[in-house]
C-alpha positions, 0 to 999 in steps of 0.5 A: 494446485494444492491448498485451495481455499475455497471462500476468501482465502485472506479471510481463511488467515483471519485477516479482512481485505475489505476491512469491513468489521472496521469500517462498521465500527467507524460508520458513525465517526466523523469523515473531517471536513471532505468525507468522499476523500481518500483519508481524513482531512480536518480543520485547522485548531479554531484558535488560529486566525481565520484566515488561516483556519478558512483557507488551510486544513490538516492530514493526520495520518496512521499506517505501518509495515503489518506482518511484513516485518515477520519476513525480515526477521525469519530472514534474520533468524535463517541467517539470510541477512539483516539488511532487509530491517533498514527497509522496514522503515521506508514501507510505513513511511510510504503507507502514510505518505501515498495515501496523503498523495491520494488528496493532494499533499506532497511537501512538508509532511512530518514523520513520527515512528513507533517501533513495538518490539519483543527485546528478546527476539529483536536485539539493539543492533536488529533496532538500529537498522530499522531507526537507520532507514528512517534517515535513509529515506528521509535523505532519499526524499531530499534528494527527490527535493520531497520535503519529509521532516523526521518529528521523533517517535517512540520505541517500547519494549513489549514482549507481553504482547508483540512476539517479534516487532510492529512499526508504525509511523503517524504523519501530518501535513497541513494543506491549501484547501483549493489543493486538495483531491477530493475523490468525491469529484470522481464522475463518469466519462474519466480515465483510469491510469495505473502506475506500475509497482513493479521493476526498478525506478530511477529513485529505487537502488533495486528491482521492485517485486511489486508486493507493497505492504498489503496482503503479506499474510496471505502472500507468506502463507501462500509462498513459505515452507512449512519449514517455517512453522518452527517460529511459532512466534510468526504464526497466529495461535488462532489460526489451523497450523495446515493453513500456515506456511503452505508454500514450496519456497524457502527464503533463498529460493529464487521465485519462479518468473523471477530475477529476485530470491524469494525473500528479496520479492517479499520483502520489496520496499513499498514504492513511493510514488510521491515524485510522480504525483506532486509533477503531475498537480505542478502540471495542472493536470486535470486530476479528479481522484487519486487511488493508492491500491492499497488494503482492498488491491485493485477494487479499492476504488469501489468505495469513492464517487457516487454511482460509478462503475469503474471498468478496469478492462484493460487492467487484463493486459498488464503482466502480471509480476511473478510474485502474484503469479507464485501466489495464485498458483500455490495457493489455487486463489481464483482472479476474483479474490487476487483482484479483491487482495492485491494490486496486480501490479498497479500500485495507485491508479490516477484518474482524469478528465481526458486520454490526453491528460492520461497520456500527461500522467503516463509520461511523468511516471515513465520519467522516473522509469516507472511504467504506466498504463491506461486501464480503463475509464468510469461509467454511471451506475444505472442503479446508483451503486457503485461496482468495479468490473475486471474482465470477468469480474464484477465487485460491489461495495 
C-alpha cells in the first residue's frame, strides 16, 4: 500500500478530525443552558412571558457541505453530470438537523442557506440546482410528515475568496424543555445501537455509500487521481501537491466492492435519520444520549458523560462499506485514525437503558429499511476519564 502517511493522515491535509484548535478557542464561551449536550441549546428571548421562557428553549444550529462540493463540481467540469449539486443542499440540511435530533428536536425547524460562490466557476444554471434541492427535500421532509420550513438565505458572489462554492445552512427550533436529550444523562451499564448509513433507505431514491459530509478531504485525496491536479482551485495552496489526489480512481470508475461510480460514492447524500429518531422518542423509549458520527467518526462519543468507557466492541463485526475499505487501503491509514476519521458505516449511534429497548430502537430503524446494530455498551472509568474502546483500539478525550 503506497501513500502511507505515517501521524494522523487528516492532519497531514490541514484539516483536524477532533477539532481541537477549535474547541480550545471556545472552552471559555458559553455551553447554553445544557453544556453536556450534543449542540447548544439557549433560552428562551427574556421579554417573553415566563411561562414560556420556563418551559421552552431554542436550538440554533450551524453546518454545511465542506469540501464535498469541490467533488461535484469536478464531476461538473469532467462532464460526468451536474445533477449531483441538487444533492449538495440536502448534505447541509442534514448536518444541521441530525445533529439538533441528537437533543430532541424533530419537528418544526426552520432552514436558512447561504451559498458563497466563485460566479466565474460556478454559472446561474449550476446555482439553480443547488437552490432546487432545497425545495426538493423540503418536500421530501413533508412527505415523511417531518415539518422543515425553508426561512430564506443568502447567496453571494465571492470569488476573492471562495475558488469554486461553499454551502452552508443555519437551523433553528424551539423545544420543550422536558423533551430534550441531554447526553450528560450518559451512565454506565447503557447500550450502544448503531444505525447504519449505508445501503438505500425507504425515503432514499438511491443506494448510500455511506460517506456523509465528513472526512471528505481525506476521502478525495486518498480515492482521486492525481489526473485531478489540474483544477488547482480544488486543492489547498498550503498543502505538498504529492499529498493531494493520490488515488487510482477517476470520477466514472467504479469503486472496487461496489455497486456505485466513484463519484456517486463520494457524493452519497448525507442520510437523514430524523424518521428514525422522532418514532423512537414518540415511543418513549428510554433514551439517554443520541450520537451523530459526525466530525470525530466513531469516537465521537468520548466528549459526552462523565467517567465512562464506551466499548464499541462489536462495532468489528459491522461490514465495512467499501468506500472506507478503498480509503484504508490506498492511503495505508491504520484502524486507529479510520475510527478517529470516519463513521465506518454507523452514522449516529442511540443509546438506552436495556437490550430490550435497544432492540425497540433496531426495529424502527429497519422499518425504514435502514440497518441496525447492537455495538456495544457504557462501563465506569476507574480513573474518571472518559475512553472509547474499538477492538484493539483505546481513545481518550
Amino acid at each position: 500500500m503506497g501513500n502511507k502517511l505515517t501521524n494522523d493522515p487528516y492532519k497531514e491535509l490541514g484539516v483536524s478530525s477532533k477539532k481541537t484548535g477549535v474547541h480550545k478557542a471556545t472552552r471559555k464561551l458559553s455551553k447554553g443552558l445544557y453544556p453536556e449536550a450534543f449542540c447548544q441549546i439557549v433560552s428562551m428571548p427574556r421579554n417573553l412571558p415566563n411561562s414560556i421562557v420556563n418551559c421552552y428553549a431554542q436550538v440554533i444550529h450551524s453546518d454545511g457541505v465542506g469540501t464535498k462540493s469541490n467533488v461535484a463540481y469536478l464531476a461538473m467540469k469532467e462532464k460526468i453530470g451536474d445533477h449531483f449539486l441538487y444533492d449538495l443542499a440536502q448534505d447541509a440540511i442534514v448536518m444541521n438537523i441530525d445533529d439538533m435530533a441528537c437533543v430532541g428536536v424533530t419537528g418544526d425547524i426552520y432552514i436558512s442557506n447561504h451559498i458563497a460562490r466563485n460566479a466565474n466557476r460556478i454559472n446561474d444554471n449550476a446555482l439553480s440546482k443547488i437552490i432546487q434541492g432545497y425545495s426538493k427535500f423540503f418536500q421530501k421532509m413533508q412527505d415523511l410528515n417531518l415539518r422543515l420550513h425553508n426561512a430564506g438565505g443568502e447567496t453571494a458572489d465571492v470569488g476573492s475568496y471562495t475558488t469554486t462554492m461553499g454551502i452552508d445552512v443555519t437551523a433553528s427550533a424551539i423545544i420543550c424543555k422536558d423533551q430534550i436529550i441531554n447526553c450528560g444523562n450518559i451512565g454506565p451499564e447503557q447500550y450502544i445501537v448503531g444505525l447504519a448509513s449505508d445501503g438505500k433507505s425507504t425515503y432514499e431514491d438511491k443506494e448510500n455509500s455511506g460517506i456523509r459530509s465528513n472526512g471528505l478531504t481525506l476521502a478525495i485525496n486518498s480515492l482521486l487521481a492525481p489526473y485531478y491536479r489540474k483544477y488547482s482551485e480544488t486543492m489547498d495552496s498550503t498543502i505538498d501537491k504529492e499529498k493531494l489526489f493520490c488515488g487510482k480512481y477517476r470520477l466514472e470508475d467504479q469503486l472496487e466492492g461496489s455497486s456505485l461510480t466513484v463519484a456517486e460514492a463520494l457524493l452519497s447524500p448525507t442520510r437523514t435519520y430524523l424518521p428514525v429518531i422522532r418514532d423512537i422518542l414518540q415511543d418513549d423509549i428510554r433514551v439517554t444520549g443520541i450520537i451523530h458520527c459526525s466530525g470525530g467518526g466513531l469516537t465521537k462519543s468520548i466528549n459526552f458523560g462523565n467517567g465512562i468507557t464506551y466499548v464499541k466492541d462489536e462495532v468489528c463485526k459491522v461490514k465495512t462499506p467499501p468506500i472506507f475499505k478503498e480509503i484504508q487501503k490506498i492511503r495505508d491509514i491504520d484502524e486507529y485514525h479510520m475510527y478517529q476519521t470516519f463513521n465506518m458505516g454507523i452514522g449516529m449511534e442511540v443509546i438506552v437503558k436495556s437490550l430490550k429497548e435497544a432492540a425497540e430502537v433496531i426495529e424502527h430503524a429497519n422499518k425504514y429499511g435502514i440497518a441496525a446494530y447492537y455495538v456495544g455498551y457504557t462501563e465506569k472509568s476507574a480513573d474518571g476519564i472518559n475512553r472509547v474502546k474499538i477492538g484493539d483500539n483505546t481513545y481518550l478525550k
